[in-house]
N, C-alpha and C positions, 0 to 999 in steps of 0.2 A: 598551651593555646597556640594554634599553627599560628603563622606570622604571613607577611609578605615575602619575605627574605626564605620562609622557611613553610612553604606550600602542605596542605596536605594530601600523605598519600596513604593512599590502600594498597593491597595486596590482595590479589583474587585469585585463589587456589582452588583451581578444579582438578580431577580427576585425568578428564580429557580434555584436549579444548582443538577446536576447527575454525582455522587461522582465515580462509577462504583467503587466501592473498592472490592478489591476481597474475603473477608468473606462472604461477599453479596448473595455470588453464583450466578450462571446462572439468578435464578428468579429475579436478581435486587432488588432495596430498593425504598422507595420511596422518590422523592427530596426534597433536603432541601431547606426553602424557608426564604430569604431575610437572605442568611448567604453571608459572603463575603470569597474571597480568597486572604489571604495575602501573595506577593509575595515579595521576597527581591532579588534582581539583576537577578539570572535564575531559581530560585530556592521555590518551595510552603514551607511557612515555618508556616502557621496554614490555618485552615476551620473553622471558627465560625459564632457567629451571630454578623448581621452588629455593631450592636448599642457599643454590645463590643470589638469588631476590631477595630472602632473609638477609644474607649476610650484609649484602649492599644497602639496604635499607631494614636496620633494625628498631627504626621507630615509626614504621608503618605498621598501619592497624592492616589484620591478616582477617581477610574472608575463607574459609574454610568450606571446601565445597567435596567430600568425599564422596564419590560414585555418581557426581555431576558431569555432564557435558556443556562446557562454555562453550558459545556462538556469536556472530555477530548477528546486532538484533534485524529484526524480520522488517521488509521495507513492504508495507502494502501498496503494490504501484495500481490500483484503482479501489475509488471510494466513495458512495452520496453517506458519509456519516450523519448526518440529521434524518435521514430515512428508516433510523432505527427507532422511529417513532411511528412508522409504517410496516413495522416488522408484523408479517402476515395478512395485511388486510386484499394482496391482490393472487395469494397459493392461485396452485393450479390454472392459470392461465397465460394464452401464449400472450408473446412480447405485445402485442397489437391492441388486442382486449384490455392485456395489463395495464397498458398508459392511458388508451381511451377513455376507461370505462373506473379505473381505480385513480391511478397517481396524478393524472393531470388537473381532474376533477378537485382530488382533494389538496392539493400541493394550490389552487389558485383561491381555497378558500381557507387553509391553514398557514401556509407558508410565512413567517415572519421572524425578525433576529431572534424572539423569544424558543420560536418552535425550532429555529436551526441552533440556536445554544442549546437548549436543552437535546436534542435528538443528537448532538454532537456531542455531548459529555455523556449520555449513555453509549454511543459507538467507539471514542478512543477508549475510554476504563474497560471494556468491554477486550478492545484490541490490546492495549498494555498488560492484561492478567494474562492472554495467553500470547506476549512475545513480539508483539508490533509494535516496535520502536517507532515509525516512521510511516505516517499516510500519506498518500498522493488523493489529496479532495477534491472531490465536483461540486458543486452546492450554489444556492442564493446566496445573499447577504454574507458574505465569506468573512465579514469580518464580527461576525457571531462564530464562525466556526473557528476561526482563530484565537477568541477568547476563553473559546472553550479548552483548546489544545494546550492552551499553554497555562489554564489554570490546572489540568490533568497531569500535564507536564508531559506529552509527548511531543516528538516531534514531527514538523508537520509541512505540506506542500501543498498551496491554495492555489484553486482554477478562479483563473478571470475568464468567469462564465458569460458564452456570447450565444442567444439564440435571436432569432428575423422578429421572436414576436414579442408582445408588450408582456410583461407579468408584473407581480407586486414589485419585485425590486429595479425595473428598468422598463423603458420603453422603449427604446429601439439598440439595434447593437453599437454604433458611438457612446452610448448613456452609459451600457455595460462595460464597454472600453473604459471612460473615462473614470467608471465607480473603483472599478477592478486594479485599473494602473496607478491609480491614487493611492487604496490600500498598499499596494504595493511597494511603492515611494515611502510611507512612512514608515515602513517595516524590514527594507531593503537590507538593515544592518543586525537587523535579530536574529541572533545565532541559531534557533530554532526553526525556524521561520523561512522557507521560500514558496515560490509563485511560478505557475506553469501558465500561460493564455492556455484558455477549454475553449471553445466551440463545442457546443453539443455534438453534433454530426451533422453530415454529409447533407441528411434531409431536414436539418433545422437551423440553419447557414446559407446563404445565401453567398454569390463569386463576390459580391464588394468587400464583403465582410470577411470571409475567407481571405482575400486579397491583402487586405488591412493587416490584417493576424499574422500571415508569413512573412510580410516587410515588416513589423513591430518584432518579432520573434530574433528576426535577422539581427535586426539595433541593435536589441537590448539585450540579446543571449539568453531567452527564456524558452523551456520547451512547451512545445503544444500536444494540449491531451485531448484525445479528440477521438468519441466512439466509432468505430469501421466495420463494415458488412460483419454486425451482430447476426441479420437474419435474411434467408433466399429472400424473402420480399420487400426488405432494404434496398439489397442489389437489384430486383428488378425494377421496381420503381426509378430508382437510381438514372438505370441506363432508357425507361420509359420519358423518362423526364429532359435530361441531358442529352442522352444519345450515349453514355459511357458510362461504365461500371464507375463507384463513386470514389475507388482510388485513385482510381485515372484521372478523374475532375479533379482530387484534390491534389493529384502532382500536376496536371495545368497548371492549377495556381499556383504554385508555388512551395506547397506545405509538406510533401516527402522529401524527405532528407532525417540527417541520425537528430535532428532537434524533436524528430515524430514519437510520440508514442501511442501507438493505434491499439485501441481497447478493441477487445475480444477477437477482431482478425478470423473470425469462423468460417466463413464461407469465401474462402480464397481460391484463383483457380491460377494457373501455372503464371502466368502474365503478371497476376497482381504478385505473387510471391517473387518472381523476379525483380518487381519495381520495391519490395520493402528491403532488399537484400543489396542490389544496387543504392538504392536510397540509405544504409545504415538504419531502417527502422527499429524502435523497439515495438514489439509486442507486449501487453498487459493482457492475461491469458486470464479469463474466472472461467473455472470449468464448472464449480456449482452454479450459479448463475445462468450459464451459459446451458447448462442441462435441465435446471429448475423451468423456466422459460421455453424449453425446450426448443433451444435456439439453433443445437448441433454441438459439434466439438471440433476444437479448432486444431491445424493439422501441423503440428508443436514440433514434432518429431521430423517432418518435414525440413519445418523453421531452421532445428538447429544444425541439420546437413545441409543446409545451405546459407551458415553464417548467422542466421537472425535470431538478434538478440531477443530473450525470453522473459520478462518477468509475471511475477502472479500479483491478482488481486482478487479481492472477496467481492467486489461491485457492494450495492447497498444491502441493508436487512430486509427491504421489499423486493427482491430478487434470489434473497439468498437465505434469510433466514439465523445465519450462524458470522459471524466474521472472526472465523479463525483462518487466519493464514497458514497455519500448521495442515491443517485436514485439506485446506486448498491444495497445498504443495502432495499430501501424499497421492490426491485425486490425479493432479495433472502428469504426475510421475504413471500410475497408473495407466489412464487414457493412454500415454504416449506409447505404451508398450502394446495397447490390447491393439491401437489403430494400426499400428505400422506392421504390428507380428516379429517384431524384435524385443527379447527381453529385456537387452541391453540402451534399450533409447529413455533418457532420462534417468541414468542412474542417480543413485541419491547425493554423492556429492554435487552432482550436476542440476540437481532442486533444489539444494541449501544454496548452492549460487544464483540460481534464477531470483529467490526469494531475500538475499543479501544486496551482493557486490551489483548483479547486472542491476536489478531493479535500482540502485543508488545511482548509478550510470546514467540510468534513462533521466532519472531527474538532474544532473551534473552535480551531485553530492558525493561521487564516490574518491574524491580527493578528502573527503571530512568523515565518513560512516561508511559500513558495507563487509571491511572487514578488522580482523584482531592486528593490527599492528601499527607502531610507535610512530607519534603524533596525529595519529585519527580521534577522534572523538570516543569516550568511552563510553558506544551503545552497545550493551551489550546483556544477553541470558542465557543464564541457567538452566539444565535442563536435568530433572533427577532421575535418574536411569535406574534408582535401588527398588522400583515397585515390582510385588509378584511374575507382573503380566507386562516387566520389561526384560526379565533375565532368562538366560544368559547375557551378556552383551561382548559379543564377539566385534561388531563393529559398531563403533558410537554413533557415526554418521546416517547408517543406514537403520539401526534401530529408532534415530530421531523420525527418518520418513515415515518407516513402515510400522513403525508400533506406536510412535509416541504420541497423546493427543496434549492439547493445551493446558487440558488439567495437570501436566507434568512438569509445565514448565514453575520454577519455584522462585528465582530470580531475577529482578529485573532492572537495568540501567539506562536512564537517558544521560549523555553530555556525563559520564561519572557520578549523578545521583540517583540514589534505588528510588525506586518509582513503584518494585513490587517485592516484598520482602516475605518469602514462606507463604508465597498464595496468595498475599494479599496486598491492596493500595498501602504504601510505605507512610502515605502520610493523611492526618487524623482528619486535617480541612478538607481535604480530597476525598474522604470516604463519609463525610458528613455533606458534602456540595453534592455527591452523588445521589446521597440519601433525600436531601431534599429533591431532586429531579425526578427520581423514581415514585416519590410522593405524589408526585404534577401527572403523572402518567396516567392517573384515572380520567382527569382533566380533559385531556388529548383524546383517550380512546371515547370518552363521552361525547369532547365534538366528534369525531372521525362517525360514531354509531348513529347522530342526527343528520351530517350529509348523506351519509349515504341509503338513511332512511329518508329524507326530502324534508327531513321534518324542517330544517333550516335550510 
């Protein structure tokens, strides 16, 4: 029986493994092959080669991963996870219609800790089977969505959501302030657990409130996630309204600088690109999303010739349908190459970074998670490269982008416990807590089918 004196540890032997360490740079390194990761209770505490990881430690228990690819796990740096209880009710329409006429409607007559717990344990199980260690959350009642994460056992990053108008969980933006900072405060020291201030956007923020946000941000060292020219008639309105495109107004205020992480970023034009580059912005790129909505595609490959940091996100399952960050990563890899007419823009070590180490950056975790090495947190997967329709595999890195989907992924590690073991939830209360959610789901769709037939 391990001790205090005498920790326990594992031994994770894969095949390959893609350290993403960041001296590396963008270009990547190439992986190391048949080194193990030694972990001790949540924590990497060496990377070496197998034979002497054995030696040094002969009474760790040894993970055995033949013809796998280790990874650092996948950061989804945008998310409405409780919207996975909206998954499909608003296809094929644009952004405008969508929120009008679908989510707003329904989110002011559903929305409750109930509906965001449960729509939040079906979105993180959903993201932990296929490799999302770590979400960046937008949502209500966030401390529904954090009960959720942390009975799933992901880990997790809560918006202190701030919009100008009244909804079930607040009434003006102080209220939301004060609901969100308090969560916050009591949670400040939960190793799973951090908090970004969100403002919705540009059009749903008002200059006091925005105002507020960038001096709070300042204090306290929290980043702000906050959606940006998603669509041309975002930006027009924007500059109809203000007199200025709505980057512009939110660097008035105060709010560009590297603490930003500007969701979808789509319709940028040389000006605004200069001010996220000079400001250190991050980007949260969902190219599904971003195409489902058919909102455009954002000009990535630009981004990163001109310094700006890149992460990806799935945005919610009413936008998107799927939240796998794997098929996001190979999409944006793609786009960047067909937009610019460079093969080489976005190579794939350069998407397993966007999807790790930056995305960890953007939320200031990448001193704890992001990538394979001693004292980071052991988050980390597996990926089995021994199927049909994955061999050859000449490069592990770049067969993970371009061939591999989520059903590949087999392994999975939060803080050093499996969380997914051979496909599936590791642990039995977790795939019974899921079981009963998915039960609830008729529930849900049955109100969702009376709003929107008037019947209620």
């Amino acid at each position: 029986m391990p001790t205090a004196e005498a920790p326990a540890r594992m031994l994770i032997e894969p095949q390959w493994m893609a350290p993403v360490r960041a001296e590396a740079g963008p270009a990547g390194e190439a992986c190391l092959v048949d080194h193990a990761v030694v972990v001790e209770d949540d924590r990497i505490v060496d990377v070496l080669p197998q034979e002497q990881a054995r030696q040094r430690n002969p009474a760790a228990e040894r993970i055995a991963l033949p013809g796998h690819l280790l990874v650092p796990g996948f950061v989804n740096l945008h998310a409405h996870a409780a919207m996975a209880l909206l998954r499909g009710v608003g296809d094929d329409l644009p952004l405008s219609a969508w929120l009008r006429d679908r989510i707003w409607p329904l989110e002011s007559r559903l929305v409750d800790p109930q509906f965001v717990r449960d729509g939040s344990t079906l979105a993180f199980a959903e993201m932990l089977l296929g490799g999302t260690t770590c979400v960046n959350d937008m949502y209500f009642f966030p401390e529904a969505s954090v009960e959720a994460a942390l009975a799933v056992g992901i880990r997790s990053a809560h918006g202190i959501i701030v919009v100008d108008f009244p909804t079930v969980y607040a009434s003006a933006p102080a209220e939301y302030l004060r609901k969100g900072l308090a969560l916050r405060d009591r949670l400040r020291e939960h190793p799973l657990v951090s908090f970004c201030l969100a403002p919705h956007a540009p059009y749903t923020v008002g200059d006091d409130a925005l105002r507020e946000i960038a001096t709070i941000s300042r204090e306290i060292g929290l980043p702000i996630h906050i959606h940006v020219h998603e669509t041309a008639e975002e930006v027009a309105e924007g500059i109809a309204r203000h007199g200025r495109r709505p980057l512009a107004r939110l660097d008035a205020l105060g709010l560009v600088g590297p603490e930003m992480i500007a969701v979808h970023a789509v319709h940028m034009d040389d000006d605004d690109l200069r001010r996220l580059a000079a400001g250190a912005v991050t980007v949260a790129h969902c190219p599904h999303s971003n195409g489902k909505l058919a909102c455009g595609i954002a000009p990535t490959a630009r981004m990163h010739a001109m310094g700006i940091r890149v992460g990806i996100g799935t945005d919610g399952s009413a936008s998107n349908n799927r939240l796998d960050l794997l098929g996001e990563a190979r999409t944006a890899a793609l786009l960047a190459k067909a937009t610019s007419g460079r093969a080489d823009a976005w190579p794939a070590a350069r998407t397993l970074r966007a999807m790790t180490l930056d995305a960890a950056a953007a939320l200031g975790l990448d001193g704890r998670i992001g990538s394979i090495e001693a004292g980071k947190q052991a988050d980390l997967v597996a990926v089995d490269l021994r199927a049909a329709e994955l061999s050859p595999v000449y490069d592990p890195v770049s067969q993970l982008i371009y061939a591999c989907g989520r059903e590949h992924v087999s392994d999975v590690w939060v803080a050093g416990k499996a969380v997914v073991r051979t496909r599936q939830l590791a642990d039995v209360l977790v795939r019974d807590a899921l079981s009963e959610v998915v039960g609830r789901t008729g529930v849900w769709q049955n109100r969702v089918g009376e709003i929107l037939s008037g019947r209620v």
